[in-house]
PDB file of N, CA, C and O in Angstrom:
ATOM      1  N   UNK A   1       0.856  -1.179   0.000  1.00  0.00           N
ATOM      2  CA  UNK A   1       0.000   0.000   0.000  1.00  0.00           C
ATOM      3  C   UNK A   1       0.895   1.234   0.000  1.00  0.00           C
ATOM      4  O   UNK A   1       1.985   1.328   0.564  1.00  0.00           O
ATOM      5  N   UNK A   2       0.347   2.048  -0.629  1.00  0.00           N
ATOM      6  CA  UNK A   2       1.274   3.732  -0.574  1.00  0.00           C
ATOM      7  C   UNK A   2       1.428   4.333   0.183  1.00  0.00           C
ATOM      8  O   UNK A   2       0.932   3.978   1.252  1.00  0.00           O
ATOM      9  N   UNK A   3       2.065   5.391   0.152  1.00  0.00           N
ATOM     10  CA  UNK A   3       2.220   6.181   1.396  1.00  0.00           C
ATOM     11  C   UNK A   3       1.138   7.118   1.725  1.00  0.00           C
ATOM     12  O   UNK A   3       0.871   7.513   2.860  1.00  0.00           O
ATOM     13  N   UNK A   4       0.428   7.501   0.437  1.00  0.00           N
ATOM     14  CA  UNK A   4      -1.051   7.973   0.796  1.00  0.00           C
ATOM     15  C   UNK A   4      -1.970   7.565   1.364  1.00  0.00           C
ATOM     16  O   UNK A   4      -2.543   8.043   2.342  1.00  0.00           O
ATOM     17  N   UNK A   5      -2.287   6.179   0.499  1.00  0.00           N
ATOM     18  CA  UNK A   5      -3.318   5.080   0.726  1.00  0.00           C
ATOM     19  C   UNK A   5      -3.023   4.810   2.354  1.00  0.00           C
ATOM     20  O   UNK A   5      -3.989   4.872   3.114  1.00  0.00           O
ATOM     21  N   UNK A   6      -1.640   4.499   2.915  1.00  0.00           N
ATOM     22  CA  UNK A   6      -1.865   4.322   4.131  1.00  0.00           C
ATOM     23  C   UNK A   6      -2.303   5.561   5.363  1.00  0.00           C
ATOM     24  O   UNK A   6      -2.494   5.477   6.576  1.00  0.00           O
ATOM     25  N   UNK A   7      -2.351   6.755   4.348  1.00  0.00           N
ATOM     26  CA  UNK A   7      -2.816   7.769   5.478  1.00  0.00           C
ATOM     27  C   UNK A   7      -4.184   7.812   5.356  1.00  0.00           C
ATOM     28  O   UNK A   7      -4.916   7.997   6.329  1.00  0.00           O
ATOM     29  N   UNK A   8      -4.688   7.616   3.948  1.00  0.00           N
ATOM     30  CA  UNK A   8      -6.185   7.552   3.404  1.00  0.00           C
ATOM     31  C   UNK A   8      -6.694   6.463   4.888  1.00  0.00           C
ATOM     32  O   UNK A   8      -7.694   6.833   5.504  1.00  0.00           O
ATOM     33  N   UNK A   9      -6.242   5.671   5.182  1.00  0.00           N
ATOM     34  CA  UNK A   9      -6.972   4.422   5.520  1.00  0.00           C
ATOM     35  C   UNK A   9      -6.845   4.528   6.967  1.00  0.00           C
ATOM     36  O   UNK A   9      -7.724   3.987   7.639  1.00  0.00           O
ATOM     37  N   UNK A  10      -5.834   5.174   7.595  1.00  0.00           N
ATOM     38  CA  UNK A  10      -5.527   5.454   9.042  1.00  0.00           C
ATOM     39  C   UNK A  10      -6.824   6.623   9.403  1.00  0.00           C
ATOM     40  O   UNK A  10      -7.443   6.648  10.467  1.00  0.00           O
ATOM     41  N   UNK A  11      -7.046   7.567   8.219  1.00  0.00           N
ATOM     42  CA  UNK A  11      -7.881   9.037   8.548  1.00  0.00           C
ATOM     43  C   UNK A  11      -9.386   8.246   8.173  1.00  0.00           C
ATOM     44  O   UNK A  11     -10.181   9.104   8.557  1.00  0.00           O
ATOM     45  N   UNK A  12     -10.121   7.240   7.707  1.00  0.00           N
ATOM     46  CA  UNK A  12     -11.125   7.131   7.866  1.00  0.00           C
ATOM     47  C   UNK A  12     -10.989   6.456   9.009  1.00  0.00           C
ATOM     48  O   UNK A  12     -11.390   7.065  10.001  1.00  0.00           O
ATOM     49  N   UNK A  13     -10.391   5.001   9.247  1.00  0.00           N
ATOM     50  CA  UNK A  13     -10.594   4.318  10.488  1.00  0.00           C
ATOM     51  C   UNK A  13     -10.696   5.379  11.655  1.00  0.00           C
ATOM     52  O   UNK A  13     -11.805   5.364  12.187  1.00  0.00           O
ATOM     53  N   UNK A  14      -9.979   6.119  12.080  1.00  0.00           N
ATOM     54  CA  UNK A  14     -10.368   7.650  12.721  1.00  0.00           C
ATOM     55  C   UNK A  14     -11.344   7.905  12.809  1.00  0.00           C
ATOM     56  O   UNK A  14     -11.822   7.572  13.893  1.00  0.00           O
ATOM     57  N   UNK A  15     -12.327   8.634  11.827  1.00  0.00           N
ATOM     58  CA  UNK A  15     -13.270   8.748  11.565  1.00  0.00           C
ATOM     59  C   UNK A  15     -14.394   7.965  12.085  1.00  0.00           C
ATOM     60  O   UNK A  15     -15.362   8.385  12.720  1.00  0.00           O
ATOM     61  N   UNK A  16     -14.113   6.698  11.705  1.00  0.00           N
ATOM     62  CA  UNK A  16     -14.665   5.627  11.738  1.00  0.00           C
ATOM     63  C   UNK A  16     -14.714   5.568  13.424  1.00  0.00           C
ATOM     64  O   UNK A  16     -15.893   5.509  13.770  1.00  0.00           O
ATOM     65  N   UNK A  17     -14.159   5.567  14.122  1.00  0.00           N
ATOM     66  CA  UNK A  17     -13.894   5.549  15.726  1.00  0.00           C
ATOM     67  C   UNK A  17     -14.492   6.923  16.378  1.00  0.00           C
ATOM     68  O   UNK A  17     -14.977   7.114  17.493  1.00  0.00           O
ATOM     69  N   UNK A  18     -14.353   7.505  15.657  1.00  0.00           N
ATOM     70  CA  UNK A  18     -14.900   9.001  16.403  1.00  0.00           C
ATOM     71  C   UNK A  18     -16.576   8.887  15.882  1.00  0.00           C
ATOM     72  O   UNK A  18     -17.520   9.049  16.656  1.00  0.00           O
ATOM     73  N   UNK A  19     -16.668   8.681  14.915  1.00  0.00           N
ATOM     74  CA  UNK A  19     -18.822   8.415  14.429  1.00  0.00           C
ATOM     75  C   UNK A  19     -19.049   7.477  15.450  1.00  0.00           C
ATOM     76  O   UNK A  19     -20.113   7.627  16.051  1.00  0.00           O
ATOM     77  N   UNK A  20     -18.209   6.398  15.863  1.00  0.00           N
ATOM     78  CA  UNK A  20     -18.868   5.039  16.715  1.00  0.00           C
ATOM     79  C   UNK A  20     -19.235   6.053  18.466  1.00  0.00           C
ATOM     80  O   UNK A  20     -20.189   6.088  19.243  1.00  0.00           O
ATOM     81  N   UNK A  21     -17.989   6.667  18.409  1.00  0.00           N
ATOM     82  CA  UNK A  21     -17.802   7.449  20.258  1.00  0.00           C
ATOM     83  C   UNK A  21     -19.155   8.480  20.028  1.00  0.00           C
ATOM     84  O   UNK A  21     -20.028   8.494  20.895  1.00  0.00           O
ATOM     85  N   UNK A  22     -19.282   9.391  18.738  1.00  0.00           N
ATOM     86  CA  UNK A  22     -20.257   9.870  18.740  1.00  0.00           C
ATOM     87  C   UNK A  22     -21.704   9.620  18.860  1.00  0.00           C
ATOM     88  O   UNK A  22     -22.445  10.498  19.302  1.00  0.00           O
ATOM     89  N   UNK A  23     -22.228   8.243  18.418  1.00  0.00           N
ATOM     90  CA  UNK A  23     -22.984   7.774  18.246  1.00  0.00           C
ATOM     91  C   UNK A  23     -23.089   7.027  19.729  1.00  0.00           C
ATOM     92  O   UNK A  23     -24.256   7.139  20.102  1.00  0.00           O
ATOM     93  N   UNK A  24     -22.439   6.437  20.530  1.00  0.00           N
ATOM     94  CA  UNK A  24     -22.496   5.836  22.276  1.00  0.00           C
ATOM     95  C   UNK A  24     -22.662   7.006  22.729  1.00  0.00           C
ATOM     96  O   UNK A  24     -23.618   7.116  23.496  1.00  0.00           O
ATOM     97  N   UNK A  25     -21.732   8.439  22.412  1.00  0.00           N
ATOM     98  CA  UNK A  25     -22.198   9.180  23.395  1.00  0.00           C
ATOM     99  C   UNK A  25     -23.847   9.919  23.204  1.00  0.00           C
ATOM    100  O   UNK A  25     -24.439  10.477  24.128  1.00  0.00           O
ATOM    101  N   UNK A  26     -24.220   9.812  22.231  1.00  0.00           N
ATOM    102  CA  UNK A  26     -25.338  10.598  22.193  1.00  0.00           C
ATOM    103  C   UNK A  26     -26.734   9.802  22.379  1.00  0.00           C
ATOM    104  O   UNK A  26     -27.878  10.179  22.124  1.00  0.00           O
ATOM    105  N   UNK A  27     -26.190   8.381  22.992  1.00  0.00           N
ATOM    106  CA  UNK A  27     -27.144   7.399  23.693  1.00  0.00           C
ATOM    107  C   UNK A  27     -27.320   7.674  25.402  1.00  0.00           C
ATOM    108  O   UNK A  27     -28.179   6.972  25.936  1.00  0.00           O
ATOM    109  N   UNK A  28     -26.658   8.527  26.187  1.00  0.00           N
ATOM    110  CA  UNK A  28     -26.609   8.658  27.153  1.00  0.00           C
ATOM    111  C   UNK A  28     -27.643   9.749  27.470  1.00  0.00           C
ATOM    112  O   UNK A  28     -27.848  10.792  26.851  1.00  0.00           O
ATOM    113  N   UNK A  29     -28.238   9.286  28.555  1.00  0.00           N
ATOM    114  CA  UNK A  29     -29.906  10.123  29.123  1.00  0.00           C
ATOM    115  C   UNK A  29     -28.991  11.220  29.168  1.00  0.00           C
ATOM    116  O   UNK A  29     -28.890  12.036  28.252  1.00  0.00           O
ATOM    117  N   UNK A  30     -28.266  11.252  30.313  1.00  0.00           N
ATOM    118  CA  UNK A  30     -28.195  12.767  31.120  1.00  0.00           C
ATOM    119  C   UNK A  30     -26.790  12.602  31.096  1.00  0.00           C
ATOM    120  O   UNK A  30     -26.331  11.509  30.764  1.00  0.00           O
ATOM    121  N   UNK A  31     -25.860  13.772  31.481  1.00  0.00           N
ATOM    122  CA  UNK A  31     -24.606  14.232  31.459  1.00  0.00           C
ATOM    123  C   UNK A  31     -23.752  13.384  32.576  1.00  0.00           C
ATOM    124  O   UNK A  31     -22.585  13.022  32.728  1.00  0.00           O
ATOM    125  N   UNK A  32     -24.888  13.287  33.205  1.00  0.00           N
ATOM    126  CA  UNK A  32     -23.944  12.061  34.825  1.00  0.00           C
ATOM    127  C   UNK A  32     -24.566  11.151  34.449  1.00  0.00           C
ATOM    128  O   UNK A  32     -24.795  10.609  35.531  1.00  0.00           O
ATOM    129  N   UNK A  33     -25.129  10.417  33.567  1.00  0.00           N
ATOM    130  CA  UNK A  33     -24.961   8.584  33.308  1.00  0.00           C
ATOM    131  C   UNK A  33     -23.955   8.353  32.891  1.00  0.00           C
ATOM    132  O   UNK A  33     -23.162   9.195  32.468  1.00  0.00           O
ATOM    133  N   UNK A  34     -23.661   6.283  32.952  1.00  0.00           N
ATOM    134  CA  UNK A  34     -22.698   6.403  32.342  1.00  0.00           C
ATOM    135  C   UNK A  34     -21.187   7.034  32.853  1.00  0.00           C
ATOM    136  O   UNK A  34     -20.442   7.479  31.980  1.00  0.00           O
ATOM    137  N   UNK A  35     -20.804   7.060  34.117  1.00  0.00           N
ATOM    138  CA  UNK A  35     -19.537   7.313  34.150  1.00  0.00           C
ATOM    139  C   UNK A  35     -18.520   6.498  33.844  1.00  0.00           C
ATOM    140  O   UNK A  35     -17.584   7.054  33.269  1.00  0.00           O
ATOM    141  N   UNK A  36     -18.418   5.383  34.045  1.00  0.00           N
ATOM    142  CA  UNK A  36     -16.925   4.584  33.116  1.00  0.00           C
ATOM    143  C   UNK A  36     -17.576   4.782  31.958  1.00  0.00           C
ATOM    144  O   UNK A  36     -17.075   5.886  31.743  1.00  0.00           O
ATOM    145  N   UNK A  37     -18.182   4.638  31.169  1.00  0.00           N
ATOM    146  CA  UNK A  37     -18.917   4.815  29.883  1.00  0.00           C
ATOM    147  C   UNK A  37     -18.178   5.885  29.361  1.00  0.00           C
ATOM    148  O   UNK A  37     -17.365   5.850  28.437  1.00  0.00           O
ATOM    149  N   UNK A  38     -18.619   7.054  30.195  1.00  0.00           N
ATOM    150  CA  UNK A  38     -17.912   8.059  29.520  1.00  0.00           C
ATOM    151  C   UNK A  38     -16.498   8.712  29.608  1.00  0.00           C
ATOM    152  O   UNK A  38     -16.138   9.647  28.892  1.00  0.00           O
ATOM    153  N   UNK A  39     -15.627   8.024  30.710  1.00  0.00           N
ATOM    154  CA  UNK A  39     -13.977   7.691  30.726  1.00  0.00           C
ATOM    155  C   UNK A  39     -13.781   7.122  29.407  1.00  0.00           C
ATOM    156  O   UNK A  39     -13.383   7.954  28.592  1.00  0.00           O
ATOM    157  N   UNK A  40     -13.958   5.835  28.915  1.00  0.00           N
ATOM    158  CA  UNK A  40     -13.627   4.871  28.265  1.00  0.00           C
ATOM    159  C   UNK A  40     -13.991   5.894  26.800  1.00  0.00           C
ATOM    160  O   UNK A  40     -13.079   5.907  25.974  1.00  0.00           O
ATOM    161  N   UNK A  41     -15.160   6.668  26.480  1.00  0.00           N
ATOM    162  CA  UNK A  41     -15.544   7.354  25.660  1.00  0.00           C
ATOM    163  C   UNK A  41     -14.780   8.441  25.232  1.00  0.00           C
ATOM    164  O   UNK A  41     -14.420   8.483  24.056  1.00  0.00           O
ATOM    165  N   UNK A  42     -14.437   9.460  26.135  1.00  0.00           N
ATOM    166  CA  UNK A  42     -13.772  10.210  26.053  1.00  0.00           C
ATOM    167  C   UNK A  42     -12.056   9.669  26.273  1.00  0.00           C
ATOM    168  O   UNK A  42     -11.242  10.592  26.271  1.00  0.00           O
ATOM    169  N   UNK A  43     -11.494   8.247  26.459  1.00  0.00           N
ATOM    170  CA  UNK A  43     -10.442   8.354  25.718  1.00  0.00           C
ATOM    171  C   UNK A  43     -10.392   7.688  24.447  1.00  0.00           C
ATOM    172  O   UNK A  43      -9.577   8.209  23.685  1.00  0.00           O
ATOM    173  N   UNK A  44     -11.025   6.676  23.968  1.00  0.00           N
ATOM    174  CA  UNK A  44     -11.562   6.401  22.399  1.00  0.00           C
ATOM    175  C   UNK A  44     -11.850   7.705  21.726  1.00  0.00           C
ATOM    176  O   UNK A  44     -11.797   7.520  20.510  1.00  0.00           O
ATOM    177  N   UNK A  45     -12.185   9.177  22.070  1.00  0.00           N
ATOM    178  CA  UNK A  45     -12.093   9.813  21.164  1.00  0.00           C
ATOM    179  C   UNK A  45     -10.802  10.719  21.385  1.00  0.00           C
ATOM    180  O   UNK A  45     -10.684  11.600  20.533  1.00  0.00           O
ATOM    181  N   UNK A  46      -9.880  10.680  22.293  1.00  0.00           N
ATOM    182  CA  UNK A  46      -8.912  11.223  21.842  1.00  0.00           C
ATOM    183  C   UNK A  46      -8.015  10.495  20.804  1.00  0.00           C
ATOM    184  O   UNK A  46      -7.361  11.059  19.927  1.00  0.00           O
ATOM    185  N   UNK A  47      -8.096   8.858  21.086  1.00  0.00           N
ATOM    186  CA  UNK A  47      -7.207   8.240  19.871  1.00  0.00           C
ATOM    187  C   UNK A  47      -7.739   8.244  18.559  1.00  0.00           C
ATOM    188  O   UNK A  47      -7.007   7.854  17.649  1.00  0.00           O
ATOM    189  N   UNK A  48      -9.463   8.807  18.186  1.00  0.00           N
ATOM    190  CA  UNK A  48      -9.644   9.035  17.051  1.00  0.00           C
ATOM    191  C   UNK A  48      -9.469  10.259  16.280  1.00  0.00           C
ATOM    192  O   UNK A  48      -9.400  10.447  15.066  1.00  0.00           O
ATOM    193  N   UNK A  49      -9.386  11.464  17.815  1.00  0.00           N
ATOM    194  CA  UNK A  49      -8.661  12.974  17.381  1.00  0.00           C
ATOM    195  C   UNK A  49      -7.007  12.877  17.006  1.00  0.00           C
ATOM    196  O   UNK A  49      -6.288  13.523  16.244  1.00  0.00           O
ATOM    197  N   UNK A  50      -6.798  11.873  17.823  1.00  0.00           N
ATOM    198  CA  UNK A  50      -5.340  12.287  17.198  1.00  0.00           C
ATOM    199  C   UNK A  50      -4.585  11.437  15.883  1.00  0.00           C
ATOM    200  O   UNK A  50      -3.574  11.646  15.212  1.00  0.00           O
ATOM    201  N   UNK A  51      -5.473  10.540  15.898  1.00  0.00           N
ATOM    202  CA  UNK A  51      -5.382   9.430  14.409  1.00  0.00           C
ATOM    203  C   UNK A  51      -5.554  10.203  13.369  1.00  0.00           C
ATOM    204  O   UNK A  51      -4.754  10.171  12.434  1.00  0.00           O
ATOM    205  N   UNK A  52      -6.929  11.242  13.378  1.00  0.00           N
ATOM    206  CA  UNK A  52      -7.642  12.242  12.655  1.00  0.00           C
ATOM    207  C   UNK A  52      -6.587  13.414  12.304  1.00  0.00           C
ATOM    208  O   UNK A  52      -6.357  13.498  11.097  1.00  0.00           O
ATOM    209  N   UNK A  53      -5.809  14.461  13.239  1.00  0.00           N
ATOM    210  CA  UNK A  53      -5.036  14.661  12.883  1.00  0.00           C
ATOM    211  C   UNK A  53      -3.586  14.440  12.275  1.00  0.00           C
ATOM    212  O   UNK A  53      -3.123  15.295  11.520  1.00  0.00           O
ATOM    213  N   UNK A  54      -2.912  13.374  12.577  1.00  0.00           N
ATOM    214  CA  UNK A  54      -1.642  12.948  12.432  1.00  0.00           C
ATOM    215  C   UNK A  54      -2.130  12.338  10.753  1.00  0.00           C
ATOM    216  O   UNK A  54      -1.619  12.872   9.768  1.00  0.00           O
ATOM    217  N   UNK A  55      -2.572  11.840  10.683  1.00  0.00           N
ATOM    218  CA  UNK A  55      -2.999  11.140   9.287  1.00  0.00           C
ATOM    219  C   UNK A  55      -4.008  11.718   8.663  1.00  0.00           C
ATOM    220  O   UNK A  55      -4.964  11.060   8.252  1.00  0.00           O
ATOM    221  N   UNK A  56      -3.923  12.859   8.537  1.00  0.00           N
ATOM    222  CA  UNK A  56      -5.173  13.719   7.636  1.00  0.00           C
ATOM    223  C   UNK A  56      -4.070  13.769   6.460  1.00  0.00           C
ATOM    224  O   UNK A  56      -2.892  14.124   6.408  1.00  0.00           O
ATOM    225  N   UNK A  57      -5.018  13.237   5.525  1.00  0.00           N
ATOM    226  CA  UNK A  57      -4.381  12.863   3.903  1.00  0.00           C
ATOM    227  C   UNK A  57      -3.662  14.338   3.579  1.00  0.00           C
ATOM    228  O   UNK A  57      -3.866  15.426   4.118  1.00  0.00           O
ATOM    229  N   UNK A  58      -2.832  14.007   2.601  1.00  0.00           N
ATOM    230  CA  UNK A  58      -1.980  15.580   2.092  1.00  0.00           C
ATOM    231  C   UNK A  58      -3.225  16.106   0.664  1.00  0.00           C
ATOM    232  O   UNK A  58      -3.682  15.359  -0.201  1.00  0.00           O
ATOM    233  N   UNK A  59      -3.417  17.149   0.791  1.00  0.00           N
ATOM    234  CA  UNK A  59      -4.683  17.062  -0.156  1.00  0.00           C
ATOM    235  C   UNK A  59      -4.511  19.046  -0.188  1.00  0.00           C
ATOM    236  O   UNK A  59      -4.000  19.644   0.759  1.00  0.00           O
ATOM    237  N   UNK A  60      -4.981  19.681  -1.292  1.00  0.00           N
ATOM    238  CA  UNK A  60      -4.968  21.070  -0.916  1.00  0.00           C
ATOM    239  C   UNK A  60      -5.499  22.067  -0.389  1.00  0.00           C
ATOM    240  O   UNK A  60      -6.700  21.803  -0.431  1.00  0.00           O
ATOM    241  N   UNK A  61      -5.395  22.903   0.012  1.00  0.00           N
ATOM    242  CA  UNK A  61      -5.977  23.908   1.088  1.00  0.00           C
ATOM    243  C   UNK A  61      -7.634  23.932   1.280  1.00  0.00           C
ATOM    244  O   UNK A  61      -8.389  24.080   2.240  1.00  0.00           O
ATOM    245  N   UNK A  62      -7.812  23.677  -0.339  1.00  0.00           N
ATOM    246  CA  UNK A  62      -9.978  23.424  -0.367  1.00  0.00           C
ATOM    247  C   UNK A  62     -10.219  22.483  -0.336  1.00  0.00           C
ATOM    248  O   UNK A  62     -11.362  22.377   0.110  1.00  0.00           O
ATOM    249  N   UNK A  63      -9.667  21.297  -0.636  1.00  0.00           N
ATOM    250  CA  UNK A  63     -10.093  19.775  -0.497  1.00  0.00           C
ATOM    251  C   UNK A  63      -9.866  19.833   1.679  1.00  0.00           C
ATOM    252  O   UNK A  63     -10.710  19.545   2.528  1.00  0.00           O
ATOM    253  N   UNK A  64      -8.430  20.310   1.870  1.00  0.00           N
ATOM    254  CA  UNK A  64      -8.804  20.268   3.265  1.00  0.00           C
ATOM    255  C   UNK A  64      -9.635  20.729   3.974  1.00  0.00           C
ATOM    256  O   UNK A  64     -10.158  20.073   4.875  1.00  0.00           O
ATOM    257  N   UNK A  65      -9.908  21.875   3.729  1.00  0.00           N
ATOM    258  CA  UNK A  65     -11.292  22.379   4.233  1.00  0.00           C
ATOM    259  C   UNK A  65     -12.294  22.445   4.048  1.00  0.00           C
ATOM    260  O   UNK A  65     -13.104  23.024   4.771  1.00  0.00           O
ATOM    261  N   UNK A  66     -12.527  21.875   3.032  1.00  0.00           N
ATOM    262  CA  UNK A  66     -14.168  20.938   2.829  1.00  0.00           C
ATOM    263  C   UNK A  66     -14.348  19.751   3.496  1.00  0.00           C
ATOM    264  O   UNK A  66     -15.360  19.312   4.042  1.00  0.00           O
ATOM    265  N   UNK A  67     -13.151  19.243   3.380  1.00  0.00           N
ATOM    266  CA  UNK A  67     -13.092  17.701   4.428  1.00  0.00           C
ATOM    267  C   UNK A  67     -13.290  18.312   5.775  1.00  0.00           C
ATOM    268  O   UNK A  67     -14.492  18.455   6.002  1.00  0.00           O
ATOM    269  N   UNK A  68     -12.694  18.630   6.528  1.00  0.00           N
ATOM    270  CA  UNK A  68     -12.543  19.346   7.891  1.00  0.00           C
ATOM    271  C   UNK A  68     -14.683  19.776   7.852  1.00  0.00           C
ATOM    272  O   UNK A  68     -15.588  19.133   8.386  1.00  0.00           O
ATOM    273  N   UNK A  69     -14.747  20.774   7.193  1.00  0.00           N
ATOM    274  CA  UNK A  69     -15.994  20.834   7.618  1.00  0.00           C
ATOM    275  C   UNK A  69     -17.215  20.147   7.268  1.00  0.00           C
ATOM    276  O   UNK A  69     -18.259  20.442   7.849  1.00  0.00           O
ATOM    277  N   UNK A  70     -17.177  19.136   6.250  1.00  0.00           N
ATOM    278  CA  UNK A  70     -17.962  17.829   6.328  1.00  0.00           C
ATOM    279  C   UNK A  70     -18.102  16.749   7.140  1.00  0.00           C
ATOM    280  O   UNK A  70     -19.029  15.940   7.126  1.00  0.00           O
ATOM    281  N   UNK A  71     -16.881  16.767   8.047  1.00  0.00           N
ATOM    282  CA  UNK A  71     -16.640  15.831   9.116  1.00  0.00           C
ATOM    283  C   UNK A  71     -17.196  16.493  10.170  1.00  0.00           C
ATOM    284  O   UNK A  71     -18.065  15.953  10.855  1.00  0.00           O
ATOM    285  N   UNK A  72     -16.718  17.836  10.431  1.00  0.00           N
ATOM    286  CA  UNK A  72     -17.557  18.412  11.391  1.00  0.00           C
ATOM    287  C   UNK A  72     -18.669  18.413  11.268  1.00  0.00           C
ATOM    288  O   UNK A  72     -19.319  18.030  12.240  1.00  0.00           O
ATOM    289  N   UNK A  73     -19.419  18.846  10.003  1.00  0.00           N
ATOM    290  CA  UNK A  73     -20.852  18.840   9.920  1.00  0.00           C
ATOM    291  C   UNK A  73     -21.724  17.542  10.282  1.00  0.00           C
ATOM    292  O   UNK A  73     -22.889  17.510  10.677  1.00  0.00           O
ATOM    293  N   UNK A  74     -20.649  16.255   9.987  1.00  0.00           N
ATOM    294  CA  UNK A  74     -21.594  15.202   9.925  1.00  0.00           C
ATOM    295  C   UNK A  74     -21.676  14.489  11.430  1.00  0.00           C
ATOM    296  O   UNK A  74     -22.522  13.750  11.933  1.00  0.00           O
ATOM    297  N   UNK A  75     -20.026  15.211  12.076  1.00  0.00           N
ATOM    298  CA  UNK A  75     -20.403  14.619  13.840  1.00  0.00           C
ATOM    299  C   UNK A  75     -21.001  15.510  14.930  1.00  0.00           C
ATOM    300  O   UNK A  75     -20.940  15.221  16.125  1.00  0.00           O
ATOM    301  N   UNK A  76     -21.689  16.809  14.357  1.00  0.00           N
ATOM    302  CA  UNK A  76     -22.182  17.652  14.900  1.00  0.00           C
ATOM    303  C   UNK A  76     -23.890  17.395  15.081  1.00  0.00           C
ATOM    304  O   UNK A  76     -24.653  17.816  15.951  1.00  0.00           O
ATOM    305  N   UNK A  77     -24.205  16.325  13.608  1.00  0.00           N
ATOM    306  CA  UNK A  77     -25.311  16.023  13.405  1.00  0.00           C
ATOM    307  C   UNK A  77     -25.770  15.166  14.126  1.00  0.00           C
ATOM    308  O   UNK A  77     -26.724  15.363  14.879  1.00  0.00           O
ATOM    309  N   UNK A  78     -24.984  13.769  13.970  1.00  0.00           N
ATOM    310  CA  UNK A  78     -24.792  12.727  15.010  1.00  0.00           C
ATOM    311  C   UNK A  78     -25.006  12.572  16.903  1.00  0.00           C
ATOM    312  O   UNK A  78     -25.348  11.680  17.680  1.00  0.00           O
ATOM    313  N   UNK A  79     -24.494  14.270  17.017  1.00  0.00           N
ATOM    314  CA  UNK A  79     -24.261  14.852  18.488  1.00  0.00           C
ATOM    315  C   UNK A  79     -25.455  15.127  18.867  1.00  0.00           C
ATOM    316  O   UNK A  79     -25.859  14.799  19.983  1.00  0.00           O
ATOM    317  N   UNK A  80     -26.282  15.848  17.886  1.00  0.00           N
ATOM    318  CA  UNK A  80     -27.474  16.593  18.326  1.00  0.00           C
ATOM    319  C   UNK A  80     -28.459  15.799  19.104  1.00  0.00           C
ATOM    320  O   UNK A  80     -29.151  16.556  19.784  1.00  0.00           O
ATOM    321  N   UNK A  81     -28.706  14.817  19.219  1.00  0.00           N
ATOM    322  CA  UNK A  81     -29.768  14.637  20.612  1.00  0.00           C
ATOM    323  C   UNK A  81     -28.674  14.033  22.142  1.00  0.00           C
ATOM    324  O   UNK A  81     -29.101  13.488  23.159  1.00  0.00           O
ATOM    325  N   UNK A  82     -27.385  14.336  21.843  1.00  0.00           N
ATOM    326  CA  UNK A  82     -26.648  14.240  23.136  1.00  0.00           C
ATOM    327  C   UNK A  82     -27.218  15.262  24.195  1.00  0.00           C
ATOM    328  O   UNK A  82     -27.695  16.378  23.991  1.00  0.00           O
ATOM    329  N   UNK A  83     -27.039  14.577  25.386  1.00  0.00           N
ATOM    330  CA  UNK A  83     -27.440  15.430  26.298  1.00  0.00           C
ATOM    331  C   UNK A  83     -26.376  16.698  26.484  1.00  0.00           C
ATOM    332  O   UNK A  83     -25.147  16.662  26.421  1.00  0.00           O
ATOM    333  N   UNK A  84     -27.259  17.836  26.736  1.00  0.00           N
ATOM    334  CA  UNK A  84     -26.075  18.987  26.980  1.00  0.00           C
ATOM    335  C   UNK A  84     -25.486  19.172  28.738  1.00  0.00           C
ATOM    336  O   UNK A  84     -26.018  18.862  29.804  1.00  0.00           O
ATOM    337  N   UNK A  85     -24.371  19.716  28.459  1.00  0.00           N
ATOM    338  CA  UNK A  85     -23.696  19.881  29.960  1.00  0.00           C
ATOM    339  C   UNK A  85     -23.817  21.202  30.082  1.00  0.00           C
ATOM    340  O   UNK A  85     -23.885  21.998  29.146  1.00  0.00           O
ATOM    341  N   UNK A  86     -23.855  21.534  31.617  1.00  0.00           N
ATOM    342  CA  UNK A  86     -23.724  22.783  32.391  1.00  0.00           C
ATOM    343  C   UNK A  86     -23.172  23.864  32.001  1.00  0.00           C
ATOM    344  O   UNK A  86     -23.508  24.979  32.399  1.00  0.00           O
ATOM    345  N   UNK A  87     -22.082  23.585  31.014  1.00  0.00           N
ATOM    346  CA  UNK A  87     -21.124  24.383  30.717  1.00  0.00           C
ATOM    347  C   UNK A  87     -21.307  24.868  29.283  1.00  0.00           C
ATOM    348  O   UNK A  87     -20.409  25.560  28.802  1.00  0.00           O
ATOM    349  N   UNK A  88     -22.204  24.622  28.674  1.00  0.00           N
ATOM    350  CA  UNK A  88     -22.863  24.809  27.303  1.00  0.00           C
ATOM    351  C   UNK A  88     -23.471  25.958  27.931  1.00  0.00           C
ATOM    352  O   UNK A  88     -24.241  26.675  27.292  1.00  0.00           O
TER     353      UNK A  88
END
């Protein structure tokens, strides 16, 4: 495999791990359910933030930032019936 292809494939599996954390977390009633739940959650999504960054494909300035905000758009969507915290 290439040296692209292997970043291509590291930045969806990423992806792929951060939609799954998104999708458990936005199964949780309230902000205090779920506490190992949400340890274990919130470090599964730092290894998919930092998979996400370190292996974000080499691509140019508009392909990156269309990607960047399609990903955002689509785990923002995903988020929306998460319960909100205090600090929102």
């Amino acid at each position: 495999m290439s040296r692209q292809g292997w970043r291509w494939g590291a930045y969806l599996a990423s992806l792929i791990l951060l939609l799954g954390v998104a999708i458990q977390w936005s199964r949780l009633e309230t902000i205090q359910s779920g506490g190992f739940e949400r340890i274990i959650l919130f470090a599964l999504a730092w290894v998919g933030m930092m998979g996400a960054v370190f292996a974000f494909p080499k691509c140019s300035r508009r392909q990156g930032f269309l990607m960047i905000a399609l990903v955002g758009l689509v785990l923002r969507l995903v988020l929306w019936p998460a319960p909100v915290s205090d600090d929102v």
